[in-house]
N, C-alpha and C positions, 0 to 999 in steps of 0.2 A: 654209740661210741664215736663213729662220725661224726656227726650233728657235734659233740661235744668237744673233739677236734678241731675242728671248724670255729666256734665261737671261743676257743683260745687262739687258735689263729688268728680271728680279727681285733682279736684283744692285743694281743702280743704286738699288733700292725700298729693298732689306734696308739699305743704306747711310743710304737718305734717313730711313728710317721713325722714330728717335731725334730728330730733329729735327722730324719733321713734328706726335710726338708731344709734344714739349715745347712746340709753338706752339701745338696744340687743346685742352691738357690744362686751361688756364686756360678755354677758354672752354666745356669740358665740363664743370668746377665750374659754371660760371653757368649755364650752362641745367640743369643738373640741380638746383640748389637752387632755380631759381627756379620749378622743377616742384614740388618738395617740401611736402608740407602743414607749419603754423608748427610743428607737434608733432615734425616730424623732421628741422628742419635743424638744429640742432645734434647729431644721433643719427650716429655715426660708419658711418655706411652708404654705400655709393656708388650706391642705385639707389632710390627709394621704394616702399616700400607699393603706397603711392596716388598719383597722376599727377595733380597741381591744377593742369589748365587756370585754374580761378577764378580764381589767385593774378594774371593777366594784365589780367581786368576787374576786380576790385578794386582793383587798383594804379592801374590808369586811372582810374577813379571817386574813388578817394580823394585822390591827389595831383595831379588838375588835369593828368595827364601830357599830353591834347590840347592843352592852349594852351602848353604849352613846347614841342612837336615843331612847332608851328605858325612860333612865335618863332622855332627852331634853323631853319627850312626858309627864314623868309622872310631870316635873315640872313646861312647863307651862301651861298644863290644869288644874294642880292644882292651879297656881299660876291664870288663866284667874278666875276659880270658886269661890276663895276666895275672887280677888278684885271686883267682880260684885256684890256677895253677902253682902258685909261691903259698896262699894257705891251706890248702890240701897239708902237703909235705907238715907244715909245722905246726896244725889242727894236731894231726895224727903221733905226732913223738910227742904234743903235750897231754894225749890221752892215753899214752899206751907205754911211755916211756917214766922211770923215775929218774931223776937228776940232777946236779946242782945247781939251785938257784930258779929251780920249776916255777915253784911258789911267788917269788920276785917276777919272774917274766910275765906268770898271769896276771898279778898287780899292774906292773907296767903298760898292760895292754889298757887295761881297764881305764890306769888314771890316764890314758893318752886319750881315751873316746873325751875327756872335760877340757882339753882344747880346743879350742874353735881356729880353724884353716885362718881365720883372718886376723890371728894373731902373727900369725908367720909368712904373711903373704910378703911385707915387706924384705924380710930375708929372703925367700926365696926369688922373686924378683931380682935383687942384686946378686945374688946365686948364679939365676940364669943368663941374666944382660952379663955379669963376668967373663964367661964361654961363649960370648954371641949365641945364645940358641932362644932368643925370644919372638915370637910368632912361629913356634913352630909343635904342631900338633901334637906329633909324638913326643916330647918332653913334657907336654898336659897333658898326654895319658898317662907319663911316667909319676909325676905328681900326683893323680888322682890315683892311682896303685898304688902308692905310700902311704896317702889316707884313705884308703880303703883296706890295705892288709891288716892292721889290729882289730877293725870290726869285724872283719871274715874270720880270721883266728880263733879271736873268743867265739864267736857265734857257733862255725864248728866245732870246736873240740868240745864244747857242752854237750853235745850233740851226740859226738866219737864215743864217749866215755859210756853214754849209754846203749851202747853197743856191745852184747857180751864174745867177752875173750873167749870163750870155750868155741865158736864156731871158728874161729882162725886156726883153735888147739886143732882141732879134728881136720881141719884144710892140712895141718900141717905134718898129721899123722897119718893120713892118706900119702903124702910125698909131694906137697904141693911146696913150693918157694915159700919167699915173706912176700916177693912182687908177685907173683900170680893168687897168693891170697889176696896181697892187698886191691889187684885189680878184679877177681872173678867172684872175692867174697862179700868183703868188706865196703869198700866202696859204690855197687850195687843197692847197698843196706842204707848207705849213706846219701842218697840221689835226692829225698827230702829235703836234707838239710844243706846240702850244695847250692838245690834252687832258689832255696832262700835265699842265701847270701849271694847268688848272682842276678837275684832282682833285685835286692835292698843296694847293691853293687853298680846297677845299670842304672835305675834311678838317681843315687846319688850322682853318679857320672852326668847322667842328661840334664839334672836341673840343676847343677852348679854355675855359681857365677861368679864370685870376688875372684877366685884367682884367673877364671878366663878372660874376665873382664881386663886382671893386669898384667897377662902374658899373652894376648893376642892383641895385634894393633892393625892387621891389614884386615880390611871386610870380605877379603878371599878366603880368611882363615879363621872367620868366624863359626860358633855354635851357635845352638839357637836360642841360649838367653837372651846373649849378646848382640842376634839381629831383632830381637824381638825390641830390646832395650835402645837398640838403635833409630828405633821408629817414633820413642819419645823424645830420648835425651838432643837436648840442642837445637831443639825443633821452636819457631814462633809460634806455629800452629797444629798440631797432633790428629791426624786421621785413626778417632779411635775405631772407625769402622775396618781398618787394616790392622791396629794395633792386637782388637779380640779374637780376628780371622787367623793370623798367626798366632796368638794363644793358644785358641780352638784345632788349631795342627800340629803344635806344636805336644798337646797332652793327647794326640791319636796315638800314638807309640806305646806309651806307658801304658794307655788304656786297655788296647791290644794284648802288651805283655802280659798285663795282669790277668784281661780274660782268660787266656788264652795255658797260664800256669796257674791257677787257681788253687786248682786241686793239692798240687804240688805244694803250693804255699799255707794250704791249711794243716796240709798233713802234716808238714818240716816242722811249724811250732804247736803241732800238738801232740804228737808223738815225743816231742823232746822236753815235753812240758809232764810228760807225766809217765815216762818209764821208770 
């Protein structure tokens, strides 16, 4: 029974292995160039010489890369906090509430995920330049909260819905509140599907760019697409050996996160995929 375990195991591998290598193969370009001394990243070699740890603290030191990981950390954890806390509340009345024009606001949610932000970046720009508040963090978090609450919305309340009513009844026939069901019962049940939407929420936040791109203009107040993107554009000659090395630092985060809630993110879409 082992034995035959095993050779679907490396079946299932030999199957998987083409794809796993097509997914690592770009980010095995980026760390290995970003190891590369300047002299040999354009040398068609796939391994260096020499192994430039440097190319990591130089990049830091020259590009200011501390206060953009700084910017990128404080905006999407504020941006992940704000949209979990605004779609919480409106997840939960679209699954547990009937009312006029329910059906309409799900729609609405829906057809607004088929705009793309960079349809609207130019209004929003003259939006913000009208109230002087351009270069300034927290109205990019407030934007990226906008477009991130109809994603969180929908994603929750699919989620809530399959959640049964009867454990609230009993919360509520014991003597308990609607807010102490809703925080000691319901919510708890619900930790899944939160996490979901506060990674798919951080991410979006950390690797966006058109609109950071057109509402930040001082490099004090930049993210870190934006210093990463700094490092090519306008440039006569391009040190890609700093360009990959902030790549490479700049997706430890994400990576992290993801390790790091895993569990949580397989449970949230599979539990909600099949109650």
């Amino acid at each position: 029974m082992k034995r035959r375990k095993l050779v679907r195991s490396v079946i299932f591998w030999l199957l998987l292995s083409p794809v796993v290598a097509a997914v690592l193969f770009p980010f095995a370009v980026m760390l290995i160039t970003a190891l590369k001394p300047a002299t040999e990243v354009l040398d068609p070699t796939w391994w260096p010489r020499e192994i430039a740890w440097r190319n990591f603290t130089e990049m830091w030191e020259s590009a200011g890369f501390g206060a953009a990981l700084v910017n990128s950390l404080y905006v999407s954890v504020l941006t992940t906090l704000g949209t979990i806390l605004v779609s919480i509340p409106a997840a939960y009345a679209l699954s547990r509430y009937d009312f006029t024009g329910r059906g309409a606001f799900r729609q609405f949610l829906l057809i607004s995920q088929m705009l793309s932000p960079i349809v609207l970046v130019i209004g929003l720009f003259r939006l913000v330049a009208g109230v002087g508040l351009i270069d300034s963090l927290n109205v990019l978090t407030l934007v990226y909260v906008a477009f991130n609450i109809a994603f969180c919305v929908w994603m929750l309340q699919s989620y809530f819905a399959t959640i049964p009513r009867d454990l609230e009844e009993a919360a509520w026939m014991e003597g308990a509140s609607r807010w102490r069901t809703l925080f000691a019962v319901f919510l708890p049940l619900a930790v899944p599907a939160m996490v979901v939407a506060a990674i798919f929420t951080f991410i979006n936040a950390w690797n966006e760019f058109v609109i950071a791109l057109t509402m930040l203009r001082t490099q004090g107040s930049y993210t870190l697409p934006i210093q990463v993107f700094s490092l090519v554009a306008g440039r006569y000659t391009v040190d890609w050996h700093y360009v990959m090395a902030a790549a490479v630092v700049a997706s430890v985060p994400v990576a992290v996160l993801f390790a790091w809630l895993q569990r949580y993110l397989v449970r949230g879409l599979a539990l909600g995929a099949v109650k």
